[in-house]
C-alpha positions in Angstrom: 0.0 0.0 0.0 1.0 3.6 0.2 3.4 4.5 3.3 4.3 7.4 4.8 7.8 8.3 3.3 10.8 8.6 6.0 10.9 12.4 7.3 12.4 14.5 5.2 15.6 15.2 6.8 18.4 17.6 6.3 16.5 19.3 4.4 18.8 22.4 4.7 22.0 20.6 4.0 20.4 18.9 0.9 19.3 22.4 -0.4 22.9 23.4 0.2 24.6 20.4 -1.7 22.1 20.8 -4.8 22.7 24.7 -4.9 26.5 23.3 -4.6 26.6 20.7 -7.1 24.8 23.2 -9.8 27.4 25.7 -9.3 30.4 23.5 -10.1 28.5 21.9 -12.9 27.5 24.7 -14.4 29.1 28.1 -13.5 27.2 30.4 -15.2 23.9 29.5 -14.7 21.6 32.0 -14.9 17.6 32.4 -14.8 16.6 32.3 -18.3 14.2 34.1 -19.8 10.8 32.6 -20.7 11.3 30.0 -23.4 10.1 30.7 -26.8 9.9 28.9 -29.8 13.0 29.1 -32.0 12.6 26.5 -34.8 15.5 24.7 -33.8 16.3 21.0 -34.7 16.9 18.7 -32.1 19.9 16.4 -32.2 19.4 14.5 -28.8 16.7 12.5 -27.5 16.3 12.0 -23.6 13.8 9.1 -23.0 13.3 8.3 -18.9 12.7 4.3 -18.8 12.6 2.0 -15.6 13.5 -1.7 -16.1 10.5 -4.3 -16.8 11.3 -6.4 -14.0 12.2 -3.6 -11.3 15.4 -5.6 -10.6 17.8 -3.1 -12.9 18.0 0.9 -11.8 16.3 3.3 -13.3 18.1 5.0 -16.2 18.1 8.1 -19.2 18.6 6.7 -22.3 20.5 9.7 -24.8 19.3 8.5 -28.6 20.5 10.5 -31.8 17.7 12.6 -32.7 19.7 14.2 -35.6 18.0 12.9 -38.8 21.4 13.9 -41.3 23.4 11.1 -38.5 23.7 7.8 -39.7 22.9 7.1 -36.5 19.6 8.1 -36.4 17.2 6.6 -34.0 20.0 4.6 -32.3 20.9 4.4 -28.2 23.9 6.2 -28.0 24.5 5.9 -24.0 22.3 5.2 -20.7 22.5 7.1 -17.6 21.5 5.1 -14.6 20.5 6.2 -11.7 23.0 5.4 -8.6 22.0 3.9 -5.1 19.5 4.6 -2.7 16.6 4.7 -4.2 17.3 3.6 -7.5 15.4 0.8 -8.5 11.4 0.5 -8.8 10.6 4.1 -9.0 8.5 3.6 -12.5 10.1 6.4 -14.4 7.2 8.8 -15.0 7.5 12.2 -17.1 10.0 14.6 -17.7 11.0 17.8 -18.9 13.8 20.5 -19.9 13.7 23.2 -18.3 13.7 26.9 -20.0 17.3 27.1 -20.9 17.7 23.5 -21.1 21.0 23.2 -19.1 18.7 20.3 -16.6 16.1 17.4 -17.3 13.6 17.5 -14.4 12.4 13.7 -14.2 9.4 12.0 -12.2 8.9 8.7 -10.4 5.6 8.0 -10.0 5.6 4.7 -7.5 8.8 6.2 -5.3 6.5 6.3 -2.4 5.7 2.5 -1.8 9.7 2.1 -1.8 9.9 5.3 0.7 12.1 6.4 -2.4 13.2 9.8 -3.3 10.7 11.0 -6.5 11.9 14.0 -8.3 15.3 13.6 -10.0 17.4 15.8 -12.1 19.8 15.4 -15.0 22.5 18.3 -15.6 22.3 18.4 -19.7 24.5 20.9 -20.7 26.3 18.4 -22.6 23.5 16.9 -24.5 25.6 13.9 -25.3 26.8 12.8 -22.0 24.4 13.7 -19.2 24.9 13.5 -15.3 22.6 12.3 -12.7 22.6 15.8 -10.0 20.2 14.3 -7.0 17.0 12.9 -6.0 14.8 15.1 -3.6 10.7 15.0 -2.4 8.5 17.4 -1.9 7.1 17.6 1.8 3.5 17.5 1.6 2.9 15.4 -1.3 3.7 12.6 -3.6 3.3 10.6 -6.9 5.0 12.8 -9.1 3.4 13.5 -12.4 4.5 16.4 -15.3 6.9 19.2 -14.6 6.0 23.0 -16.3 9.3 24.9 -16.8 9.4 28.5 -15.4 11.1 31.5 -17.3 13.2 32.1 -14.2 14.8 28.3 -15.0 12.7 26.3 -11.8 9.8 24.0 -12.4 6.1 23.4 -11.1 5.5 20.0 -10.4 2.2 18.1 -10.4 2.7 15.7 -7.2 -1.0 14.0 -7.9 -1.2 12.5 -3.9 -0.8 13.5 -0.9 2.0 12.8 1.3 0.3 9.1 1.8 -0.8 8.6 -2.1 -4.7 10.3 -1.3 -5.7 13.3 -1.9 -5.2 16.2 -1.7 -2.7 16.3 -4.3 -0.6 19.5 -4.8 1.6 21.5 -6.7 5.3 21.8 -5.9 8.0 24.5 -7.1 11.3 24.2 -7.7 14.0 27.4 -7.7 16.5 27.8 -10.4 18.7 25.8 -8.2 16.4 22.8 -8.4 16.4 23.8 -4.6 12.6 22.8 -3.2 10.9 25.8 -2.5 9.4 24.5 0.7 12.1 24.6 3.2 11.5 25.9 6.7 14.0 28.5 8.5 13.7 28.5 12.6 9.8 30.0 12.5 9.5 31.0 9.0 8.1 28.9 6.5 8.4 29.7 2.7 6.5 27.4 0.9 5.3 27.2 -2.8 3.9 23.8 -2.6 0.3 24.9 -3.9 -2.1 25.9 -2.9 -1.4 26.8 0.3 -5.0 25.0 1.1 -6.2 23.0 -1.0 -9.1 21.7 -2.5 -11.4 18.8 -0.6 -13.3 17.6 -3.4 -10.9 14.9 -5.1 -7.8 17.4 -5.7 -5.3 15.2 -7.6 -3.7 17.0 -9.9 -2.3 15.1 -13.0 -1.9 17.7 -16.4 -0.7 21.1 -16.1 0.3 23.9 -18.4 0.2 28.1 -18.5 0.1 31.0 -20.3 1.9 33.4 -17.9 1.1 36.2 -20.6 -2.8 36.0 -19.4 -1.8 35.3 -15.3 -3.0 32.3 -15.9 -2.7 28.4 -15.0 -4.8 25.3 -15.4 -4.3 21.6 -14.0 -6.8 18.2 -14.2 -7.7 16.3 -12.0 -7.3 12.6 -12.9 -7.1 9.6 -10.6 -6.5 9.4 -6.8 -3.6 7.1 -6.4 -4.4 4.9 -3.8 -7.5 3.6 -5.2 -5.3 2.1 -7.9 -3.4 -0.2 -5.5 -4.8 -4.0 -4.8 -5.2 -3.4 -0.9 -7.7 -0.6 -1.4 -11.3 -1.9 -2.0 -13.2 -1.1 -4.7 -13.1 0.0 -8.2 -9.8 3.5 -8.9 -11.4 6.6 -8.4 -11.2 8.4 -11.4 -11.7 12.3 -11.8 -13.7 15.3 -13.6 -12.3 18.2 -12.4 -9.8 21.1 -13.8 -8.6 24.0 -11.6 -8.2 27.7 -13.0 -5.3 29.0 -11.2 -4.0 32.8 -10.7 -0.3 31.7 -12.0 1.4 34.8 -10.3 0.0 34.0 -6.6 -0.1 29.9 -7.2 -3.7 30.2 -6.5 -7.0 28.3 -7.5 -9.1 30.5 -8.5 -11.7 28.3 -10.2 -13.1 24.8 -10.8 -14.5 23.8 -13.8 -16.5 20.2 -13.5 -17.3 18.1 -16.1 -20.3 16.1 -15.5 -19.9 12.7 -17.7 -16.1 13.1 -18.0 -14.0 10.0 -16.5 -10.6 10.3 -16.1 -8.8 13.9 -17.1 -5.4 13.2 -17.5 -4.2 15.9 -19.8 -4.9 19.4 -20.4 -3.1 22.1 -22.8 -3.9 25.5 -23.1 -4.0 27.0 -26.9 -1.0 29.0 -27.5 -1.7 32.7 -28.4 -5.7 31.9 -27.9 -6.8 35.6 -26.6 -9.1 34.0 -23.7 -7.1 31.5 -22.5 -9.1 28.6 -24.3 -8.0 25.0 -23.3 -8.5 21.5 -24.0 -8.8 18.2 -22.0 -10.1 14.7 -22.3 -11.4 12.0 -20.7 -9.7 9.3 -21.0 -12.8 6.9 -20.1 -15.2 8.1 -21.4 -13.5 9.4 -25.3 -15.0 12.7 -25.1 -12.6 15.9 -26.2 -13.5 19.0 -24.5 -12.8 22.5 -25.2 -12.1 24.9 -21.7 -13.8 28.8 -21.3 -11.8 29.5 -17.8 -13.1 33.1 -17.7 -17.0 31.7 -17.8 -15.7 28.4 -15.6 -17.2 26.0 -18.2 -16.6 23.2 -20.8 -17.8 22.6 -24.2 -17.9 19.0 -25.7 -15.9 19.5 -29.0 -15.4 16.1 -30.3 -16.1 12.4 -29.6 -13.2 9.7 -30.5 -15.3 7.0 -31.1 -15.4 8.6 -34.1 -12.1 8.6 -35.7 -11.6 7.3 -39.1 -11.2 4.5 -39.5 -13.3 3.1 -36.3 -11.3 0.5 -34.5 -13.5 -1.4 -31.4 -12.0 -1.3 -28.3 -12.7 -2.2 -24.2 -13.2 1.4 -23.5 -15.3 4.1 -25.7 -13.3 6.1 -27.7 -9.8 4.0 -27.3 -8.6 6.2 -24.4 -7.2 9.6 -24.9 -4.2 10.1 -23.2 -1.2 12.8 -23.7 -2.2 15.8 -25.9 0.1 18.3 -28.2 -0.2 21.6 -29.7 1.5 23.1 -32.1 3.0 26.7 -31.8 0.6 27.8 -34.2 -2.9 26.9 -31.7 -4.7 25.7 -34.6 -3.7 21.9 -34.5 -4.6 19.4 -31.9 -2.4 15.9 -31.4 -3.2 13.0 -29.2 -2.6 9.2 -28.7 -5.7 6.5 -28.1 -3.6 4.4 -26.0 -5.8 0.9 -26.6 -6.6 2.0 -30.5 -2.7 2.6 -31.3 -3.8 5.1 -33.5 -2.2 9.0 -33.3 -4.6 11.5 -34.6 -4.7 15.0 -35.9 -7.7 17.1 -35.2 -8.5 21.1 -36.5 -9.3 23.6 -33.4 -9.8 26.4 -35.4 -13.4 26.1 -34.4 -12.8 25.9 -30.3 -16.3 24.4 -30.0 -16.3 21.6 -32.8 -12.9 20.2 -33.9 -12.5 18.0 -36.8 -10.4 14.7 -37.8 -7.5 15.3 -40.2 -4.9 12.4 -40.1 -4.7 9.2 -38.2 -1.5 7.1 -38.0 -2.1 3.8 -36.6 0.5 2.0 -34.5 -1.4 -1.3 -34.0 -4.1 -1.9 -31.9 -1.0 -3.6 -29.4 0.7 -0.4 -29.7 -0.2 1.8 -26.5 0.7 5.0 -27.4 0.4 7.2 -24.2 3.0 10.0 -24.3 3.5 12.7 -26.9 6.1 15.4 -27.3 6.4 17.8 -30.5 10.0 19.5 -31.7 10.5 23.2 -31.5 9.9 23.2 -34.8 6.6 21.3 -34.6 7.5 19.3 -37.4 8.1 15.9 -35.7 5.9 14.2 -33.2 7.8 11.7 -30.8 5.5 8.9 -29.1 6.1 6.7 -26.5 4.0 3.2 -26.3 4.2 2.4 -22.2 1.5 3.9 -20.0 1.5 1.7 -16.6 1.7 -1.3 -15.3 1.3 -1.9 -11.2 2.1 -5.5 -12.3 1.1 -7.7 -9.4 0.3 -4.9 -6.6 -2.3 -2.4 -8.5 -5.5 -2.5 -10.6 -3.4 -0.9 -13.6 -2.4 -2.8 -16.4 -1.7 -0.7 -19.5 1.9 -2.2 -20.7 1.8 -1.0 -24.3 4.5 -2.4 -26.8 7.3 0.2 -25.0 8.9 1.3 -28.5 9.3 5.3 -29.6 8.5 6.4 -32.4 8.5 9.3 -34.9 5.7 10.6 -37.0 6.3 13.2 -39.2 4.0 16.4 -39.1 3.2 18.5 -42.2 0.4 20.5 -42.3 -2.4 18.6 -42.5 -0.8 15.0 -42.5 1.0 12.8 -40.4 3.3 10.2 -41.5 5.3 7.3 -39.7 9.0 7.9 -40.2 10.5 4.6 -40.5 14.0 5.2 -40.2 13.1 5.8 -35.8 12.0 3.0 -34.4 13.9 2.6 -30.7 12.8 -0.8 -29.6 13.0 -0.7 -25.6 12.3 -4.5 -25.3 16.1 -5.5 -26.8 17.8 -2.0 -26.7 19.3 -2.8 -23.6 21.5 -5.7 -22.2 19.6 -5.2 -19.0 16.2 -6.3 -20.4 13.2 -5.1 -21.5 12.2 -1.7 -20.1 9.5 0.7 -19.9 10.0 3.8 -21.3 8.2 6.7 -20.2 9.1 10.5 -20.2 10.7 12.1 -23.3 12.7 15.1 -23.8 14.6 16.4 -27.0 17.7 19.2 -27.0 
């Protein structure tokens, strides 16, 4: 079951020996300003895996990302995690952060171990990263997604509570990767958000911002503890999304979606004047389309109707990780138990339409999604979850990356990438999880 992690001790020292270990690994660090795109083509890809049979550590695995290498699409090295705490923490998302010097990285079972869950990766040299430390956040647990800040830091979605329930919260990280949370004799100076939150099934799973409007949005998806074997009953699945104030870390709104099971991902359109966003639910194949100004949600297009229509245990194939292009026209999503990858049109924020579908195979399991600066290639990652013998979960997927090649309209399959995480390794098969390109 879920246990109450050790205390979290030293927690000064540790802030001390992070801020430390940044200096000498990067001397001029710097906050960076807020990231925009640049059209840039990546050359690296950073793909955060855990080993199949939670014997092996955890690990990054750097692939060539640079499609004039005749190495393209091939492992060039594996960073694994060192002792304590390095074995069996299901390697979750990740994330650059705004100047890309370090790869923010998630563990999303840490907790039953008593396991550290937030790692980070110093990347300055895309080729050959280090492993910097492991930390936790005080008050909560079962790290999810990391947003990058402009000033360098992160937020992190920590979905439980310090236990695995809810509520769930929001942590920050400095441009140190120092947790800013620490406590100073009688003064406390926290950012772990909200500073109270929400009673009514606050687990907090997707998260994104547009800092140019103030403002913030995150879904609530699952509470964590109801997927483990020892808890009765059926997971407890979500319907919420919370409007933040993004300057004072504060909720200033919930929208609830009656109907909607499961909202694991939401994106907010860049450049949309009124802060329109989109979420789905992964149970129950619905895409909706988020007013936060009016509080309220608009259902803009049903799954189960993609072309061509493939039948599967859940309606609609379940929606997982979302995308959007730079240009806010243009959404992209995987249906994990489909395999297919689709393109819809958003130009129409209430009614969105079916452009391109790539299909995988229906053994596939795409689940995670990441576009290139340029927004020109779509990287997807078949391995969702698997609580193997201890949880209700079961969603193993085929754990290869791929490619798939965005132009205009149209996606494509690029067959020359093709990473294959079952015999890439001589460890064994793994899981691959979080992705990240520089």
């Amino acid at each position: 079951m879920f246990h109450l992690r050790p205390p979290f001790r030293l927690h000064c020292f540790q802030a001390a020996t992070a801020a430390l270990l940044l200096a000498m690994c990067s001397p001029s660090f710097m906050p960076a300003a807020d990231h925009a795109k640049t059209g840039k083509r990546e050359k690296y890809m950073y793909v955060w895996a855990s080993d199949q049979a939670r014997v092996a550590p955890d690990f990054l695995a750097v692939i060539d990302f640079n499609e004039e290498s005749q190495n393209y699409g091939r492992v060039l090295k594996t960073v694994p995690i060192p002792p304590p705490g390095n074995i069996g923490n299901e390697a979750h998302h990740c994330h650059l952060n705004a100047d890309e010097t370090i790869l923010g990285c998630g563990g999303l079972l840490s907790l039953l171990k008593g396991q550290n869950s937030i790692f980070f990766f110093n990347v300055q040299n895309p080729n050959d990263p280090r492993f910097l430390f492991s930390t936790n956040a005080s008050q909560s647990s079962i790290t999810d997604d990391f947003l990058p800040l402009a000033n360098g830091g992160f937020l992190v979605t920590q979905m439980g509570s310090a236990s695995g329930g809810a509520p769930g919260r929001v942590a920050e990280f400095d441009p140190m990767m120092q947790f800013v949370g620490n406590h100073f004799g009688n003064l406390t100076l926290t950012r772990e958000a909200p500073a109270t939150p929400p009673v009514d099934g606050f687990n907090p799973h997707g998260i994104s911002a547009r800092p140019d409007l103030n403002l913030m949005m995150t879904s609530d998806f699952i509470m964590p503890a109801s997927t483990l074997n020892v808890v009765p009953g059926d997971p407890v699945l979500r319907n919420t999304v919370r409007v933040w104030d993004y300057d004072s870390r504060k909720i200033t709104k919930t929208i609830t979606i009656p109907g909607a099971v499961g909202l694991m991902d939401v994106k907010m359109i860049p450049h949309d004047p009124h802060g329109t966003a989109i979420t789905a639910g992964m149970f129950d194949g619905f895409v909706y389309s988020l007013d936060p100004a009016a509080g309220t949600a608009t259902t803009a297009f049903d799954c189960d109707n993609i072309t061509p229509h493939i039948e599967s245990p859940v309606r609609g194939g379940m929606t997982q990780i979302m995308a959007l292009p730079d240009s806010g026209d243009r959404l992209l999503f995987g249906l994990f138990q489909t395999g297919q990858v689709g393109m819809l049109d958003i130009s129409n924020r209430k009614q969105f339409k079916q452009l391109s579908v790539v299909s995988l195979g229906v053994a596939a399991g795409p689940h995670n999604l990441m576009l290139t600066d340029d927004d020109s290639r779509l990287v997807v990652v078949d391995y969702f979850l698997n609580e193997d013998g201890f949880g209700k979960v079961h969603a193993e997927g085929d754990h290869k990356v791929h490619v798939i090649k965005v132009d205009g309209d149209r996606l494509t399959l690029d067959p020359r990438f093709n990473v294959d995480f079952n015999t890439a390794f001589p460890t064994g098969p793994a899981r691959p999880h979080g992705v990240a390109m520089k």
